[in-house]
N, C-alpha and C positions, 0 to 999 in steps of 0.2 A: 554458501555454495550457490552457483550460477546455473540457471537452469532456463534454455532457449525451448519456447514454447512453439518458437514460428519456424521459419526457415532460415537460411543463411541468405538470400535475399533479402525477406524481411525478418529480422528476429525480434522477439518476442521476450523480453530478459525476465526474470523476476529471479527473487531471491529466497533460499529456505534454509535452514539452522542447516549447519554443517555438521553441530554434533547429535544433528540426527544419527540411528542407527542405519544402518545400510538399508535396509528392507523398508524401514520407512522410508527412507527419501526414494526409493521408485516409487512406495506407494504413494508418497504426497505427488511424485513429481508425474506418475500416470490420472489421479485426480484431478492435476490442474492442467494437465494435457486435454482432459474430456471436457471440462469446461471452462475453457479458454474466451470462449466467445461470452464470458458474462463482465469479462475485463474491462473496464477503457483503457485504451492504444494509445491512443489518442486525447489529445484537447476538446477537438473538435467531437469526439463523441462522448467528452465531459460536460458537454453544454446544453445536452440532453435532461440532462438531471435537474430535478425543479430546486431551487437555492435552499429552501425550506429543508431538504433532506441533505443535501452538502456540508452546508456552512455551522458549523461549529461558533455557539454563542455561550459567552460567559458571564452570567450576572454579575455585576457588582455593585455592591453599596455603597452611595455616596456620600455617606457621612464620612467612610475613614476612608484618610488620604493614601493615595500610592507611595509604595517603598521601591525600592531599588535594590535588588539581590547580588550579593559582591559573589566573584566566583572564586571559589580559593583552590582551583585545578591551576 
């Protein structure tokens, strides 16, 4: 389910389970309505963010070699 935080000038999209129950999704969707401002909108006020706290790193060991995952969907 689609839920506009902003305006219809500027909207504000985000998304929340649909198969929420009713009452919860006003309650999520009045929650994310009061703290809307903790969002980045934007790129540019993703750039804010020191990389340290962003950027997602993934150890790996280099003794074993990379494989290749078939997808069978």
């Amino acid at each position: 389910m689609k839920l506009n935080l902003g305006i219809n000038a500027e909207p504000q999209m985000v998304k929340i389970n649909a198969q929420l129950k009713t009452c919860k999704v006003l309650e999520v969707g009045q929650m994310l309505k009061e703290f809307k401002d903790v969002f980045a909108w934007t790129f540019k006020e993703l750039k804010r963010i020191p990389l340290e706290l962003a950027q997602h790193k993934i150890e790996l060991d280099t003794i074993i070699p990379p494989s290749h995952q078939i997808s069978t969907c």
